[in-house]
Legacy VTK file of the C-alpha trace (Angstrom):
# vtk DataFile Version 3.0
C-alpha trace
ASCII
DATASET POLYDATA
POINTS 309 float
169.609 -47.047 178.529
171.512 -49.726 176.767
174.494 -48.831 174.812
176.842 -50.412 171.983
180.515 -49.999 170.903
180.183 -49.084 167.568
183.328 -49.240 165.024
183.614 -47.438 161.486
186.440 -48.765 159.199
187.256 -46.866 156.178
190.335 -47.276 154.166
192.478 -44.751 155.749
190.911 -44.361 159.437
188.716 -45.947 161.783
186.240 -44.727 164.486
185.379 -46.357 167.537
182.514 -44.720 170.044
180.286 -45.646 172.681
176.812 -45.330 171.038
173.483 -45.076 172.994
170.028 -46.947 171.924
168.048 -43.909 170.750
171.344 -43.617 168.449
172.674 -40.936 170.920
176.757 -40.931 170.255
178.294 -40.861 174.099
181.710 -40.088 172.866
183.950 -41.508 169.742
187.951 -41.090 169.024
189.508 -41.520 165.485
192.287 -43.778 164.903
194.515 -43.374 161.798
194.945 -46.718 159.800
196.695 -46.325 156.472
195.878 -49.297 153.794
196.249 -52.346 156.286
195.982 -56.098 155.316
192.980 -57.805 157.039
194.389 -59.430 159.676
196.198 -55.959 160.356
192.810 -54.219 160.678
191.409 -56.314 163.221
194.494 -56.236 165.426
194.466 -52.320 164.854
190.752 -52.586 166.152
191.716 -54.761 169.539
194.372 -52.516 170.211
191.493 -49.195 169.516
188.681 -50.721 171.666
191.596 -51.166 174.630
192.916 -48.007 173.893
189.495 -46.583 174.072
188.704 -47.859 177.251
191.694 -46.828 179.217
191.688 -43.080 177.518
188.163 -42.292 177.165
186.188 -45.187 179.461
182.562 -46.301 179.183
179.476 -44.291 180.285
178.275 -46.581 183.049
181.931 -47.545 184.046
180.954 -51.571 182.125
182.661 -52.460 178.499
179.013 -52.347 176.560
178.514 -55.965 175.810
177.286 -55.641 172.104
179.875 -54.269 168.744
179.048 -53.514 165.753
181.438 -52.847 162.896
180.842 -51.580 159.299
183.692 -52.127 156.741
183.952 -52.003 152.891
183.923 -54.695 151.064
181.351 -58.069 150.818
180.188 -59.473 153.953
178.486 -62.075 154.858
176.217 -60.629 158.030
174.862 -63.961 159.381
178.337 -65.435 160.062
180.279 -62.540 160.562
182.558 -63.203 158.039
184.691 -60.298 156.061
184.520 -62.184 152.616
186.672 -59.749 150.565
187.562 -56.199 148.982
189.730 -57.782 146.547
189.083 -60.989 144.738
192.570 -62.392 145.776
191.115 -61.638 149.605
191.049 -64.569 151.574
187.687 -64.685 153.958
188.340 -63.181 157.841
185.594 -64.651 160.806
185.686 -61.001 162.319
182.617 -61.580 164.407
184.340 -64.948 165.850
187.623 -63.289 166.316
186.363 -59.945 168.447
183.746 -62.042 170.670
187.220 -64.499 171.397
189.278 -61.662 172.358
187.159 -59.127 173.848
183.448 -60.803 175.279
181.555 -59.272 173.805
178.446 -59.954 171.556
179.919 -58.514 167.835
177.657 -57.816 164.647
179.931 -56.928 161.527
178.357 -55.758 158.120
179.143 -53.738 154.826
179.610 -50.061 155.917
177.167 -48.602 153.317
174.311 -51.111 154.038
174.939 -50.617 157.619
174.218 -47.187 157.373
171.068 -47.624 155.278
169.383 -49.491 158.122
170.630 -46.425 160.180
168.742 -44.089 157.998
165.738 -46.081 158.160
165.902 -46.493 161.912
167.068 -43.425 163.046
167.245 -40.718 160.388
165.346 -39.727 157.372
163.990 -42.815 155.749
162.615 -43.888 159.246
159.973 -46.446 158.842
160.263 -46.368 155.107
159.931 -50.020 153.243
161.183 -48.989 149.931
164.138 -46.806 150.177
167.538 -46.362 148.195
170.617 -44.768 150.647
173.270 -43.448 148.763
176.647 -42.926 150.450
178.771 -40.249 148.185
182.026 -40.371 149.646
185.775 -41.468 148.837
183.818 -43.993 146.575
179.926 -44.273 145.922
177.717 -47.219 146.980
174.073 -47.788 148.057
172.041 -49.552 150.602
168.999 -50.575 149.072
165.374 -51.287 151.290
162.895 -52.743 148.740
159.449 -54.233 150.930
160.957 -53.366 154.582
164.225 -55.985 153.393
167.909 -55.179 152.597
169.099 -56.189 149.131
171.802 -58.144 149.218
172.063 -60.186 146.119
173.470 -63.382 146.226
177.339 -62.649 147.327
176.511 -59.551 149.280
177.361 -57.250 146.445
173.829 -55.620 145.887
173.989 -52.149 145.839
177.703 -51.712 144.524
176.605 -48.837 142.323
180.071 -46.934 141.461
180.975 -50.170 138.932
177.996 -49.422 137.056
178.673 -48.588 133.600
176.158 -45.710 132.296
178.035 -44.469 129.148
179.226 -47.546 127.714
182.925 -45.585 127.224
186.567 -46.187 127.942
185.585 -45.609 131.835
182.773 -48.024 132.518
183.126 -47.396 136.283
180.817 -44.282 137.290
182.958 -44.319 140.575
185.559 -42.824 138.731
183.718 -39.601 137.839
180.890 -39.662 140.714
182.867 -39.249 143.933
185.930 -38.219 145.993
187.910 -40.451 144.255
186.564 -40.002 141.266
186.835 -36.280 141.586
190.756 -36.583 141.706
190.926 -38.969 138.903
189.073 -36.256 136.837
191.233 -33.668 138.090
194.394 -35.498 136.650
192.769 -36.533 133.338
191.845 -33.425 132.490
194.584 -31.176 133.545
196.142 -30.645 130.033
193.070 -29.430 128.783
193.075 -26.536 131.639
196.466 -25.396 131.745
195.013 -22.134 133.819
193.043 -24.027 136.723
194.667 -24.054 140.136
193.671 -27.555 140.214
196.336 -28.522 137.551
199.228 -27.990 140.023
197.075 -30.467 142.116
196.113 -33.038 140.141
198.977 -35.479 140.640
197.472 -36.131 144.284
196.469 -32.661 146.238
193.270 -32.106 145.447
190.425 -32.382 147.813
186.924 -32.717 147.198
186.306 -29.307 149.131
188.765 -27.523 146.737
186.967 -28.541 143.853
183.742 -26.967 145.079
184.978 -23.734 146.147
186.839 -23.296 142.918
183.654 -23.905 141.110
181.958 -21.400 142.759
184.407 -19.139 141.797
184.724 -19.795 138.175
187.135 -22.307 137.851
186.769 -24.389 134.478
187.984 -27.343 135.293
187.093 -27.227 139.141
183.179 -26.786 137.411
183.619 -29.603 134.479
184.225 -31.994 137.305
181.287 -31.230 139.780
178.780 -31.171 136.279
179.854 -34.574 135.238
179.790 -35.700 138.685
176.781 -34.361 139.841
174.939 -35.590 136.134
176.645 -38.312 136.810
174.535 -39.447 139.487
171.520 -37.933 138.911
171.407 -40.692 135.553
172.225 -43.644 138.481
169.152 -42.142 140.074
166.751 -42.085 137.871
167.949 -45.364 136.891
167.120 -46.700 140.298
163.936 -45.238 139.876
162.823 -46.898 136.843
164.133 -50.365 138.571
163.103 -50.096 142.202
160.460 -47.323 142.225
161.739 -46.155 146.120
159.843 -43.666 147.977
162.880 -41.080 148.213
166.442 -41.463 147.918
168.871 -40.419 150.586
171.962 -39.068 150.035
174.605 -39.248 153.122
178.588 -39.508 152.459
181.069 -36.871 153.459
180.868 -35.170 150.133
177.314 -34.287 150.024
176.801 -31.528 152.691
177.852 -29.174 150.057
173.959 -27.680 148.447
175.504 -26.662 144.916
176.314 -30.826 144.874
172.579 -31.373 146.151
170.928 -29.303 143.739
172.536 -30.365 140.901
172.017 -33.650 141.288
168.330 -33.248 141.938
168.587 -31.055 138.735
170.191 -33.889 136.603
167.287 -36.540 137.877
165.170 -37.584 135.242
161.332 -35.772 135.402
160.188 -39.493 134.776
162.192 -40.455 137.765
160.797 -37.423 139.333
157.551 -37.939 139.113
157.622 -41.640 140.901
159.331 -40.360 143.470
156.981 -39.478 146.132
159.519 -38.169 148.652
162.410 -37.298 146.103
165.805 -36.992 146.295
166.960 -35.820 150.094
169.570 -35.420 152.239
170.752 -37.746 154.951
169.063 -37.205 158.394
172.178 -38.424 160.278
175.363 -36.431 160.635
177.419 -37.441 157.760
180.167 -37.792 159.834
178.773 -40.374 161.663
176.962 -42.320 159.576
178.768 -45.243 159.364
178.929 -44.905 163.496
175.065 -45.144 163.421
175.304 -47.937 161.044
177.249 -49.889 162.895
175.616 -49.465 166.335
171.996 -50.122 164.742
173.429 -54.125 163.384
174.750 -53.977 167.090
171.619 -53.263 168.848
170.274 -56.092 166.396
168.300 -53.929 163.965
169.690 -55.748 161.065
168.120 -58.977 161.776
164.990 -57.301 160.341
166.111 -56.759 157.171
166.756 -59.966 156.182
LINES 1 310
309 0 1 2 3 4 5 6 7 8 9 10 11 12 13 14 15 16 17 18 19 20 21 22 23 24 25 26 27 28 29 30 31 32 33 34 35 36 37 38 39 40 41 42 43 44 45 46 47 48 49 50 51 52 53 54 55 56 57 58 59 60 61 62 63 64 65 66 67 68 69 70 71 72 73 74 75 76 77 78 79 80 81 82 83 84 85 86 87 88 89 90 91 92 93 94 95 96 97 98 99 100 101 102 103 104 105 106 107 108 109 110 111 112 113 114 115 116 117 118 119 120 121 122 123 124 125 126 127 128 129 130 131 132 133 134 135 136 137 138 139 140 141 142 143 144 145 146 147 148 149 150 151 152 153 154 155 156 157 158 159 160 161 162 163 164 165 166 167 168 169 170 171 172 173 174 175 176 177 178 179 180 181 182 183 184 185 186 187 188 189 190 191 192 193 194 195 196 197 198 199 200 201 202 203 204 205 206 207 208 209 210 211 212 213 214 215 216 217 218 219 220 221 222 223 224 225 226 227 228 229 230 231 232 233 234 235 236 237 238 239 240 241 242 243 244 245 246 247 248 249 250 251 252 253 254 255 256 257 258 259 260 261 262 263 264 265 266 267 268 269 270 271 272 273 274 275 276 277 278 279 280 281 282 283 284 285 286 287 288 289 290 291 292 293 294 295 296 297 298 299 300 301 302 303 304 305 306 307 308
């Protein structure tokens, strides 16, 4: 059976694994980044792969001859090209740059939409043509399958989702109330008006998304003001969605959502309008959240995302 290397790149770590075609992971290892420039990344990638190969080796005993990565930011998938994550970004040929220094065939794509063509080739939107992936994580963005294609817009930033504005207030960017990040921001803006929480010794920086939602559960004011707003918070970009792309189901994946309080009360906060043109409604992920974007990138590797086009 043919395998991949497949390569996840967040902003604080990146993950590296040997990835089999039925979307079997052989064996991954997690490398600590910290925020790295671009050019920084992709030498901290070379030096992974090697690394990689020399600690862990290759089922087979051959380097796999097709990568994929998945990375934040816009991409442009056809050339291989990391366009930016900021607008001062200058553009990066990663796909020339890895297939130079290591042989082999290399795929590179937005993490998030990666991962949607993951959950529609191997998980629970298999086979699905209108779909919308969410991925609630350290931030919140969406792969989007409308007609068996990808939505990418015309720059790639389709599906960007967390700088929506759905209140038309001082904090026009839902990401800042509807994810990990946002979670912390809420935590520290709303501190003073919980003097008693245990998240208000926290807030300038220790608080974890997991902290949040076992002080909810038991009782915590603030700790539950934060997973409401978050969890309406989304359900409104859902329904939303609904009444613009009229998917089959949404997915949610992302390292946040394995927590059912979080699940349910989004599906609570979801329109009954929405509801009712949702044939499949509002799911969960049918990957390992922790792997997602591993799936997502070995799926653009073994070439998947040239149907989505």
């Amino acid at each position: 059976m043919r395998t991949c290397i497949a390569v996840d790149i967040g902003g604080t770590k990146m993950l590296i694994a040997q990835v089999r075609e039925d979307g079997k992971v052989v064996n991954q290892k997690r490398y600590p980044t910290g925020k790295l420039e671009k050019q920084e990344v992709l030498e901290k990638l070379l030096w992974g792969v090697r690394d990689y190969e020399s600690e862990i080796g290759w089922e087979g005993g051959e380097r796999p001859g097709h990568m994929g990565i998945g990375v934040n930011g816009v991409i442009d998938p056809v050339k291989g090209i990391w366009k930016k994550q900021e607008e001062s970004d200058r553009e990066v040929p990663v796909a020339a740059f890895v297939e130079r220094e290591l042989g082999v065939a290399c795929h590179v794509d937005n993490d998030v939409k990666s991962a949607a063509i993951a959950e529609n080739v191997f998980g629970a939107g298999r086979g699905c043509r209108d779909m919308v992936y969410i991925n609630l994580g350290t931030g919140l963005a969406a792969g989007i399958i409308a007609n068996g294609k990808l939505i990418r817009g015309t720059d790639g930033f389709a599906g960007e989702i967390g700088f929506m504005n759905l209140t038309g207030g001082e904090e026009p960017r839902i990401e800042l109330r509807a994810s990990g990040m946002g979670m912390c921001h809420q935590a520290l803006a709303l501190s003073a008006q919980y003097p008693d929480s245990a998240l208000t010794a926290r807030a300038d920086g220790g608080v974890r998304g997991q902290d949040i939602f076992e002080l909810a559960q038991g009782g915590d004011g603030l700790a539950a003001r934060i997973l409401e707003e978050m969890t309406g918070m989304i359900g409104l970009a859902i329904s939303n969605l609904t009444c613009v792309l009229s998917p089959e189901v949404v997915i949610l994946g992302g390292g946040l959502i394995s927590q059912q309080r979080l699940l349910d009360g989004i599906i609570e906060a979801v329109s009954p309008k929405a509801k009712q043109h949702l044939e499949r409604g509002v799911i969960l992920t049918g990957l390992d959240p922790n792997c997602a974007g591993l799936m997502g990138a070995a799926a653009i590797a073994f070439g998947y995302q040239e149907r989505y086009f």
